[in-house]
C-alpha positions in Angstrom: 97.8 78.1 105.8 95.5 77.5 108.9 95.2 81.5 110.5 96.3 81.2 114.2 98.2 84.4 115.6 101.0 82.2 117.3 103.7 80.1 115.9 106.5 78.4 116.7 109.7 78.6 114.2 113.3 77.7 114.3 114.4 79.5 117.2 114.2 79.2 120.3 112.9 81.9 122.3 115.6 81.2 125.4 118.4 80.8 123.2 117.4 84.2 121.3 116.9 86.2 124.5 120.2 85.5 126.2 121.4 87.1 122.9 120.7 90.6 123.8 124.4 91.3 125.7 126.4 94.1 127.3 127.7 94.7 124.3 124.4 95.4 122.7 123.1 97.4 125.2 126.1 99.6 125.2 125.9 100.2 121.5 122.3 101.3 122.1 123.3 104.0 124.7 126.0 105.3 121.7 123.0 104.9 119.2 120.6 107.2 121.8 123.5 109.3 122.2 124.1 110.6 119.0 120.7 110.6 118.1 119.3 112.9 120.3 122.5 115.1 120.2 121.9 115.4 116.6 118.2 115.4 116.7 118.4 118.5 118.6 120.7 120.3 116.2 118.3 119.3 113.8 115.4 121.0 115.9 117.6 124.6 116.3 118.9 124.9 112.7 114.7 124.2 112.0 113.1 126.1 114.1 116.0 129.1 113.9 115.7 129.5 110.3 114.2 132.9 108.8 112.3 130.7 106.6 110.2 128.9 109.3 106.6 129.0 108.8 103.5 127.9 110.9 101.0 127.2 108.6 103.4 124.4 106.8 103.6 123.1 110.1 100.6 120.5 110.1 101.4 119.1 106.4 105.1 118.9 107.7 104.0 116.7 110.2 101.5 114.8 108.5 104.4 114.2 105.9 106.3 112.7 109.1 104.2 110.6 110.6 104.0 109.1 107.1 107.3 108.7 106.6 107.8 107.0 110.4 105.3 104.7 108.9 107.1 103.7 106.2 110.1 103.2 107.7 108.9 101.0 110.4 106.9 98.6 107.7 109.8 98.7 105.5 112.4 97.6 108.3 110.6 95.4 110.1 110.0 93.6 106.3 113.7 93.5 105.6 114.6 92.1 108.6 111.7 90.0 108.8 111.9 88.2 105.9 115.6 88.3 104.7 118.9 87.4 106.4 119.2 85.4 109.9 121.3 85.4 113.0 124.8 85.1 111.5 123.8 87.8 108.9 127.0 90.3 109.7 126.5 93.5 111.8 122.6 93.2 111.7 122.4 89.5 112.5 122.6 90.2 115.8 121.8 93.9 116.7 118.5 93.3 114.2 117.6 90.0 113.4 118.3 88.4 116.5 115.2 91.1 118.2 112.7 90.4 115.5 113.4 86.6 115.5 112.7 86.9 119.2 109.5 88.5 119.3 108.1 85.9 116.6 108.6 83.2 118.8 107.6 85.0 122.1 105.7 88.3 121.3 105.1 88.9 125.1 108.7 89.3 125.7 108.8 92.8 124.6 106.5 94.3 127.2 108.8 93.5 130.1 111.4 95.2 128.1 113.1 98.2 129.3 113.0 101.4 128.2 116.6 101.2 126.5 115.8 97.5 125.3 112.4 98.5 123.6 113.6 101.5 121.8 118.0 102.0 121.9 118.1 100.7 118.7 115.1 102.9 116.7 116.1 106.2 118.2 119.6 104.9 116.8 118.1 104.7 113.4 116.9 108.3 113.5 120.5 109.9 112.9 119.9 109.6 109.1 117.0 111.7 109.5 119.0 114.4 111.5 121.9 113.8 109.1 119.4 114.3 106.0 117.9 117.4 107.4 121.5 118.9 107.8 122.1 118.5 104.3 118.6 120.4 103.4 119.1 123.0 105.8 122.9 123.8 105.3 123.4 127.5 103.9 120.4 129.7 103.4 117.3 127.9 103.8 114.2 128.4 101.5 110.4 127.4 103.0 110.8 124.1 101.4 114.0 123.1 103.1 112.5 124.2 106.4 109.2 122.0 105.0 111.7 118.9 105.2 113.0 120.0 108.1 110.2 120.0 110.2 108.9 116.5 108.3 112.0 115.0 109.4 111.6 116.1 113.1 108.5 114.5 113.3 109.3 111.6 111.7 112.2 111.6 114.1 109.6 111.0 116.9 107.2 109.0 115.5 110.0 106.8 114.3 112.3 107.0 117.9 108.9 105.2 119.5 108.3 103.5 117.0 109.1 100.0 119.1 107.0 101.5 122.6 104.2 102.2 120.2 104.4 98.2 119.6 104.7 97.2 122.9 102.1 98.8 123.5 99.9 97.2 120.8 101.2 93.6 122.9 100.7 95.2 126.4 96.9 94.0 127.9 96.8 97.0 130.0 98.5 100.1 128.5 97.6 103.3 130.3 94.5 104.6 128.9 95.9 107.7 127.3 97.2 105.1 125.1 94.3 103.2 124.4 92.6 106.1 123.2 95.2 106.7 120.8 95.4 103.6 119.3 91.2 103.4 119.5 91.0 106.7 117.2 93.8 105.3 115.2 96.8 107.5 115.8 98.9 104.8 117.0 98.9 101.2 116.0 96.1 99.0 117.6 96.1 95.7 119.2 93.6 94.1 117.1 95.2 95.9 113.5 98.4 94.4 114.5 97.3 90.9 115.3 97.0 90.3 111.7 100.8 90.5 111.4 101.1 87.8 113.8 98.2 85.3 112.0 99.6 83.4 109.0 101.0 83.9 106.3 102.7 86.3 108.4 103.1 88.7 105.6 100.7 91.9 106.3 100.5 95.1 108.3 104.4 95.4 108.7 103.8 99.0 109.6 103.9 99.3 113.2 103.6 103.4 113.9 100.7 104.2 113.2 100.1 101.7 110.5 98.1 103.9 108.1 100.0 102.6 104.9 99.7 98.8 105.9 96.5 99.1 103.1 97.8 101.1 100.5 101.1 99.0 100.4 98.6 95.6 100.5 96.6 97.1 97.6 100.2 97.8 95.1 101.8 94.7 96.6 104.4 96.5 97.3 106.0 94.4 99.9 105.0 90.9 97.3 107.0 92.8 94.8 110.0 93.1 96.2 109.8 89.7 97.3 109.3 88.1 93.8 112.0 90.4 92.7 114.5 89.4 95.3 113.7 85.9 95.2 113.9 85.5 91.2 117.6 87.4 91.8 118.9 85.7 94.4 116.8 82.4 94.8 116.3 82.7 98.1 112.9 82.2 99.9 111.8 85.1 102.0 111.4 84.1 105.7 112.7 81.0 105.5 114.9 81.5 108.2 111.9 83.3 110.7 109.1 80.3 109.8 111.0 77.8 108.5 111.7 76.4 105.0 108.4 74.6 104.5 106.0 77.3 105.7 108.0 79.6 103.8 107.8 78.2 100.5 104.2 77.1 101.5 103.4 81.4 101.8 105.5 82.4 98.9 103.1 79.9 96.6 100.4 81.4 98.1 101.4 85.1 97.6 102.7 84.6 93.9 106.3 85.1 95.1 107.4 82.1 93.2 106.1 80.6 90.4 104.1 77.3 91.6 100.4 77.4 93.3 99.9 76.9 96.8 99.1 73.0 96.2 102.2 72.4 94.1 104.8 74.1 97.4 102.7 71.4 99.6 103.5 68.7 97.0 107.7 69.8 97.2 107.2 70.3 101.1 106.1 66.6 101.0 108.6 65.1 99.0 111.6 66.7 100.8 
């Protein structure tokens, strides 16, 4: 497929932004709610615990970072390439955003605060409600390990979506241009790739450290030819388009016909 970095699928970008309602919005300030309510009983029973060491501290957060990584490449995956607007609960809470940004990626930097990130600081209360399990009782040094891990990941993971606007804004302040230059926050120019077809790399959008060692595993083309020999159905199809989306999974291996053979079925249909 020709490499450009915009594209136009089956949405429209109008129709997909007037789907971000009250109702969303107010779900977003429960999600923020709870989030940061139990993020910071997360933070006490941590940093309270007899068990608390300092010099763990770095790995712990290393470990987080890491896993805020992960996360965001593996969510923005699944909802990239599976499900679509009618999908139940996530069609339009999750879907619906992602959809959106493919078809207009400058939307997100006029996005408010709420808009850009209700909905990962939502997802963050299974990180609080993981560390609770750990930290329940007496604590050993390892519990408090995944405690900490968990708080960073907890922040990493919360800005997750600013972090990307900020890889889409032309003039982020420069504190965050230096980040992203030394690499401690996605970059504008690592993240571009995402958005240049196929439109199947760098789904990791913190600090997008594992986008290569996921590429080299195929971890993401795994799943993918897994799913689709299950289930039969096409990953992205509903974000590109049936076509381009049988065109990519040729090309990736995710079905079993060459790239040439998907453009010979694309013609006949």
């Amino acid at each position: 497929m020709e490499q450009d970095k915009s594209y136009t699928g089956p949405h429209d970008a109008n129709d997909l932004a007037a789907g971000y309602t009250s109702q969303h919005r107010i779900a977003e300030y429960c999600g923020i709610s709870t989030a940061v309510l139990l993020s910071a009983i997360l933070c006490v029973w941590t940093l309270s615990s007899p068990a608390l060491s300092g010099w763990w501290t770095p790995l712990a957060a290393f470990v987080g970072i890491l896993m805020a990584d992960f996360t965001s490449g593996f969510v923005h995956w699944l909802f990239d390439s599976w499900g679509d607007l009618d999908t139940p609960i996530f069609g339009k809470l999750a879907i619906r955003t992602f959809r959106h940004h493919h078809v207009d990626q400058k939307a997100i930097t006029v996005h408010d605060f709420v808009e850009t990130n209700g909905s990962n600081i939502a997802l963050t209360v299974i990180y609080s409600c993981t560390g609770f399990l750990f930290l329940r009782g007496e604590a050993n040094l390892f519990d408090v390990f995944v405690g900490q891990a968990l708080l960073c990941a907890t922040l990493f993971t919360a800005f997750t979506s600013q972090i990307h606007k900020w890889a889409h804004t032309d003039a982020p302040p420069k504190i965050v241009v230096l980040a992203q230059r030394a690499r401690l926050i996605i970059s504008p120019d690592h993240h571009s790739l995402h958005h240049t077809a196929p439109y199947n790399r760098n789904y990791c959008i913190t600090v997008g450290w594992l986008n290569g060692p996921l590429r080299a595993v195929r971890f993401f083309e795994t799943l993918e030819r897994t799913i689709t020999a299950i289930t039969g159905t096409l990953p992205r199809e509903d974000d590109i388009g049936k076509d381009a989306a049988l065109e990519v999974a040729a090309e990736v291996g995710v079905i079993p016909v060459d790239a040439e053979e998907a453009k010979a079925i694309v013609a006949r249909d």
